[in-house]
N, CA and C atoms as a LAMMPS dump frame, in Angstrom:
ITEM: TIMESTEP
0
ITEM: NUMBER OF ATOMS
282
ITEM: BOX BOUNDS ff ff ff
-5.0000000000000000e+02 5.0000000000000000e+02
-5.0000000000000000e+02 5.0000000000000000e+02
-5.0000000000000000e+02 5.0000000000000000e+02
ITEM: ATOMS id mol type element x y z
1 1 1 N -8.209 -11.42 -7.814
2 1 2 C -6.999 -10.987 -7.156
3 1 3 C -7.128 -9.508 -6.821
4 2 1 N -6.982 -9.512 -5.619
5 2 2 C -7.097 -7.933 -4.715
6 2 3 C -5.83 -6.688 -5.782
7 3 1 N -5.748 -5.799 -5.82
8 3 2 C -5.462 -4.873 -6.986
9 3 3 C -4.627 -3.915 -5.302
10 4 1 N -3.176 -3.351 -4.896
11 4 2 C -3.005 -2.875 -4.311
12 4 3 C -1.922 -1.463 -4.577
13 5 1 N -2.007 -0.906 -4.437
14 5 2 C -1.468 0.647 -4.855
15 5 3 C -0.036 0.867 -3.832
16 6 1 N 0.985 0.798 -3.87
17 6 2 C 1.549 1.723 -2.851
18 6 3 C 2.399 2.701 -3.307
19 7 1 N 2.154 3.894 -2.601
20 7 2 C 2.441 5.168 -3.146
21 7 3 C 3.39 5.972 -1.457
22 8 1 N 4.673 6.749 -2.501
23 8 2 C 5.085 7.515 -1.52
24 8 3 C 5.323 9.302 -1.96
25 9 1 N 6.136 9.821 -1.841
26 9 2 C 6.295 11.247 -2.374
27 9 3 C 6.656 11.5 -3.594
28 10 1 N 7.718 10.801 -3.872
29 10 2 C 8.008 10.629 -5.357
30 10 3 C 7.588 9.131 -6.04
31 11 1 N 7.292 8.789 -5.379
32 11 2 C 7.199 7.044 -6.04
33 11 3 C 8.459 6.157 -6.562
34 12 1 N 9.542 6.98 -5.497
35 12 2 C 10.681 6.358 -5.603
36 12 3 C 11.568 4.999 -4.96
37 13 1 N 11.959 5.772 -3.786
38 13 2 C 12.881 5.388 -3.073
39 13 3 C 11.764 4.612 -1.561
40 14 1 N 11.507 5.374 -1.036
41 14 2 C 10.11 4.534 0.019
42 14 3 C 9.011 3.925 -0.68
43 15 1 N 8.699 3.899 -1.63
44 15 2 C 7.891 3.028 -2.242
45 15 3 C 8.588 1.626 -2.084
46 16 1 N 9.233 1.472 -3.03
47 16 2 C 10.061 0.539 -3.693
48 16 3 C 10.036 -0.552 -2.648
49 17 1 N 10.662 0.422 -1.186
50 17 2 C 10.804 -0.659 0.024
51 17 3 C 10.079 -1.184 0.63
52 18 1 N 8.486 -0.066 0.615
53 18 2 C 7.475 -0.842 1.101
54 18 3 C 6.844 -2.244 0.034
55 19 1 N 6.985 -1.509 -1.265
56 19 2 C 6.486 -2.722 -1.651
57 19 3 C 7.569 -4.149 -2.069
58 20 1 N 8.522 -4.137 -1.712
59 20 2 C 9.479 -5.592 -1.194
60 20 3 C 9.372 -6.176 -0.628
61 21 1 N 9.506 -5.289 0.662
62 21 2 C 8.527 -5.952 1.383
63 21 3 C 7.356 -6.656 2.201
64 22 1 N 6.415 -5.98 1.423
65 22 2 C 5.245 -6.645 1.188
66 22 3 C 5.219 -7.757 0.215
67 23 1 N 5.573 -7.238 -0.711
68 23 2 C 5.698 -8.566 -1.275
69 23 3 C 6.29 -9.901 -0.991
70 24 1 N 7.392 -9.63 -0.064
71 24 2 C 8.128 -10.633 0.3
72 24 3 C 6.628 -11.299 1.407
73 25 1 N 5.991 -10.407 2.02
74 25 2 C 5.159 -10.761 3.279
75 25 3 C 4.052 -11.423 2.792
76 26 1 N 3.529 -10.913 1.581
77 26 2 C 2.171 -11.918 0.941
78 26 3 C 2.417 -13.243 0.254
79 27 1 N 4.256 -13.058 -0.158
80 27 2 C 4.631 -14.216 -0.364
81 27 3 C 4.279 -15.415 0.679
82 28 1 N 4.912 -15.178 1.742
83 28 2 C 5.273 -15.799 2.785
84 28 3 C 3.478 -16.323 3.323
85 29 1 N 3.053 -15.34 3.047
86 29 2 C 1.698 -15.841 3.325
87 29 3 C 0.759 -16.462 2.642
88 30 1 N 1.014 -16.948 1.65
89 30 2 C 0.826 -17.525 0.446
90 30 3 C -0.696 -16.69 -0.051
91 31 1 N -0.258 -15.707 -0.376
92 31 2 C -1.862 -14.579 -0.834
93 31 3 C -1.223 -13.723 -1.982
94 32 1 N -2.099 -13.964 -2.663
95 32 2 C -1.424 -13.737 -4.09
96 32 3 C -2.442 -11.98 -4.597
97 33 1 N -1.45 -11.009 -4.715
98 33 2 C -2.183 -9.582 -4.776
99 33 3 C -1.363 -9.288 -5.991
100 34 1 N -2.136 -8.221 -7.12
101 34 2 C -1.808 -7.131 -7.907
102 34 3 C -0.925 -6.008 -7.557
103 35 1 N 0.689 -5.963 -6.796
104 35 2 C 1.152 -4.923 -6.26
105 35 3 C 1.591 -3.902 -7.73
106 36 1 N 1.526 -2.399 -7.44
107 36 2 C 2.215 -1.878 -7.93
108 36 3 C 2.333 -0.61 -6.828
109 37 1 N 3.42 0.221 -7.342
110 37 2 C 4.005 1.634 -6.826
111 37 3 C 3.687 2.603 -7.943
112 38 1 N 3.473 4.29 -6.672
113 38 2 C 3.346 5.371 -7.846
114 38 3 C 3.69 6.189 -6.87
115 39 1 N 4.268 7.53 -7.403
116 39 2 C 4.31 9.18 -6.657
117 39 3 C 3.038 8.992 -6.375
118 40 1 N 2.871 9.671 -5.484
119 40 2 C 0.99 10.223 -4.739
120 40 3 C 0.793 11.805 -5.66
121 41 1 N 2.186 12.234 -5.867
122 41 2 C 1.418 13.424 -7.15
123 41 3 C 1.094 13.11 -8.234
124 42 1 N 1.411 12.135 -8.806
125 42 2 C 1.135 11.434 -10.466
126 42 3 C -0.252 10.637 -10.645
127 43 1 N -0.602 10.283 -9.497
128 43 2 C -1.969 9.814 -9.432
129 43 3 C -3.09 9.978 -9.311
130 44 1 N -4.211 10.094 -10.368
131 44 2 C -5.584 10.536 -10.27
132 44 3 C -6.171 9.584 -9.343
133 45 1 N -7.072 10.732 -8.508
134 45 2 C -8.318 9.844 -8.079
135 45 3 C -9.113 8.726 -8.818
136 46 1 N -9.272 8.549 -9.996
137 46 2 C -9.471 7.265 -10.575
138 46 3 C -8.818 6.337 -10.477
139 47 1 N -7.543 6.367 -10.501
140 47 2 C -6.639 5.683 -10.106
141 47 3 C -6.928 4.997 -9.3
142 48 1 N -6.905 5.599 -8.169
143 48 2 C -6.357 5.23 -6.039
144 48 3 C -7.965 4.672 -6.134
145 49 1 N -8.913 5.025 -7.028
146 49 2 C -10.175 4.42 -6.476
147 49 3 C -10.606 3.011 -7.38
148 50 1 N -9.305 3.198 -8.686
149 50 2 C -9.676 1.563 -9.188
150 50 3 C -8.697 0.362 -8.78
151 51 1 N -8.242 0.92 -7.136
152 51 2 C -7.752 -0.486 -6.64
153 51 3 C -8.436 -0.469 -5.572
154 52 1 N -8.284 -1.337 -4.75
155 52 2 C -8.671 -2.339 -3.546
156 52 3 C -7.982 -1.817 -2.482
157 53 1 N -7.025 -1.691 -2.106
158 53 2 C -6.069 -0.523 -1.343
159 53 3 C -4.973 -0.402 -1.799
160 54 1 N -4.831 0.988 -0.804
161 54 2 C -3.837 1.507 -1.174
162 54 3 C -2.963 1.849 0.257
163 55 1 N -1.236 1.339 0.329
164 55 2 C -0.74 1.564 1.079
165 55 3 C 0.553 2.693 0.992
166 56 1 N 0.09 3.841 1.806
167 56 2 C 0.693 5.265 1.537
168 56 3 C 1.614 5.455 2.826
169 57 1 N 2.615 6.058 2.202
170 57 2 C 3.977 5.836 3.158
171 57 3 C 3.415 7.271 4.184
172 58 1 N 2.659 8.124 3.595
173 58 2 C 2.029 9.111 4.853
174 58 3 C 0.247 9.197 4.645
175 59 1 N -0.301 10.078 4.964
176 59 2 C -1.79 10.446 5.253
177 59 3 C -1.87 10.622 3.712
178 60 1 N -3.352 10.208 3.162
179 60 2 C -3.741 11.083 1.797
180 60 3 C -4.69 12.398 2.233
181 61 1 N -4.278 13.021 1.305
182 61 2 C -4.734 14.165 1.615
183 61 3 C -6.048 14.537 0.065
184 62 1 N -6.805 13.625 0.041
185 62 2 C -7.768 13.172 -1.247
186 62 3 C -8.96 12.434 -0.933
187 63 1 N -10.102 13.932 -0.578
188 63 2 C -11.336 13.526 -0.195
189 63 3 C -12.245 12.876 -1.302
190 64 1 N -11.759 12.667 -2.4
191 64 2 C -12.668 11.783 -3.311
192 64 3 C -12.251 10.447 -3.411
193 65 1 N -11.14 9.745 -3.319
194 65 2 C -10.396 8.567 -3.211
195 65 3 C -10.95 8.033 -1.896
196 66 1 N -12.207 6.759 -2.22
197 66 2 C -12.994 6.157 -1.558
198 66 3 C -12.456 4.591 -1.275
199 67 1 N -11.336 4.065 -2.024
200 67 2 C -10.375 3.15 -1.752
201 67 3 C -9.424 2.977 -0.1
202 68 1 N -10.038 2.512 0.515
203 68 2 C -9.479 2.167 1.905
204 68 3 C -7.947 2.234 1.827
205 69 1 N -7.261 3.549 3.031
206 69 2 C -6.083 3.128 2.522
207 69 3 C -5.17 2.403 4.152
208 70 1 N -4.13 2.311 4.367
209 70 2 C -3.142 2.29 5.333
210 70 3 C -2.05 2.835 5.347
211 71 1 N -1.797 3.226 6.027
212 71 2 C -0.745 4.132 6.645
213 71 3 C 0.596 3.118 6.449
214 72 1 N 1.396 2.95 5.546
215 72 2 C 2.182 1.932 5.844
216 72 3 C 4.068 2.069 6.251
217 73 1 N 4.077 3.483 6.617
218 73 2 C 5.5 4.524 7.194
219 73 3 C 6.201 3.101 8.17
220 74 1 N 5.376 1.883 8.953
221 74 2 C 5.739 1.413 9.677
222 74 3 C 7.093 0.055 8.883
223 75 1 N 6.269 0.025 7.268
224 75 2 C 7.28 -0.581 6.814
225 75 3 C 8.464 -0.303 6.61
226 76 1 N 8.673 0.782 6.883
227 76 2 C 10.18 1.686 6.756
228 76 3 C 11.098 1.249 7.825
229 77 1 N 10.722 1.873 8.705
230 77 2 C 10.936 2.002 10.201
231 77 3 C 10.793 0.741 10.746
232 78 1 N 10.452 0.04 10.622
233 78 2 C 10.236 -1.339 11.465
234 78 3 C 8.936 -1.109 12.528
235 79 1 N 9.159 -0.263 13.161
236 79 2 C 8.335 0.427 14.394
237 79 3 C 6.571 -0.127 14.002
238 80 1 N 5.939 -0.989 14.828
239 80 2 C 4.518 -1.091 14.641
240 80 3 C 4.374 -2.3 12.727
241 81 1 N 5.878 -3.094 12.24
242 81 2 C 5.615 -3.291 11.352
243 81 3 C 4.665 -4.152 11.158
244 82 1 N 4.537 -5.094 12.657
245 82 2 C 3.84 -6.4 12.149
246 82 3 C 2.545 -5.807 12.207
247 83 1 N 1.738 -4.967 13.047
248 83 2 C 0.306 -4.33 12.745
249 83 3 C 0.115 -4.254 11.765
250 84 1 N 0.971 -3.556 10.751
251 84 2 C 0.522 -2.947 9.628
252 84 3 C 0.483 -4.14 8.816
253 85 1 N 1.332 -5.074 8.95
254 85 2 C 0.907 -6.128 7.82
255 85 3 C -0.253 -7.184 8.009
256 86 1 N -0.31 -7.316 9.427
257 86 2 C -2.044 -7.92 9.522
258 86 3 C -2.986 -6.888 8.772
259 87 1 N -2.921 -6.16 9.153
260 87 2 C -3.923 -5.236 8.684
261 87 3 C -4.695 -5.148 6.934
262 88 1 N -3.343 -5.229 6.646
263 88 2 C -3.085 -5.392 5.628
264 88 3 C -3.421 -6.588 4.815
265 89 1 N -3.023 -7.978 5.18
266 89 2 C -3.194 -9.246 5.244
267 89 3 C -4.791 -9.513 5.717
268 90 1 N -5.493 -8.708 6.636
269 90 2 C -6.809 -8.577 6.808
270 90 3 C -7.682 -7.788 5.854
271 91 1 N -7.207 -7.004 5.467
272 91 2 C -7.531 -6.467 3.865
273 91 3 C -7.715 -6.722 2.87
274 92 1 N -6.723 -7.667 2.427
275 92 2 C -6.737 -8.655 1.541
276 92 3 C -7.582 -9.983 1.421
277 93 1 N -8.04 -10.674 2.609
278 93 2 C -8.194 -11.592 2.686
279 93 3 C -9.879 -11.454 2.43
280 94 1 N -10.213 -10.158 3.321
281 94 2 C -11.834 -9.763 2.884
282 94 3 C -12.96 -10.43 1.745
C-alpha cells in the first residue's frame, strides 16, 4: 500500500480538506493508500522521503526530499481539480 503525505502551512485547516477529499476520491476509486496530514514546518526530510508522495497545498521548498510530490492547491479551489487527482490516481497506481 502506497504511503501518501499531505502537508499544508500549518497542517491544519487546508490539509484536512485536501485530504477528505482525496480520500473520498481513492475511495471512489477503489485504491486503497496510507493517507496522512502534517505542517510542512514539522516535517523532516526523512519523513517526506519515507513516503511514496506527497501532496503539498504549495511548492516545497526542500532540495533533499526525493519523494515525488504534487501540487495539490487545486483541491481547494476546485480549479484544475480533476488533473490533480488523475495525477495523483496515476501515482498511485505505478
Amino acid at each position: 500500500m502506497k504511503k501518501v503525505l499531505v502537508v499544508c502551512g500549518n497542517g491544519i485547516a487546508s490539509s484536512s480538506i485536501m485530504l477528505a477529499g482525496l480520500k473520498d476520491y481513492l475511495r471512489k476509486q477503489g485504491i486503497e493508500a496510507d493517507l496522512d496530514k502534517a505542517s510542512l514546518s514539522e516535517v523532516s526530510d526523512d519523513t517526506f522521503n519515507s513516503k511514496d508522495l506527497i501532496v503539498s497545498s504549495t511548492k516545497l521548498n526542500k532540495p533533499n526530499v526525493t519523494t515525488p510530490v504534487i501540487i495539490g492547491s487545486s483541491l481547494l479551489t476546485g480549479i484544475g481539480e480533476d488533473e490533480t487527482l488523475e495525477k495523483i490516481k496515476e501515482m498511485l497506481l505505478e
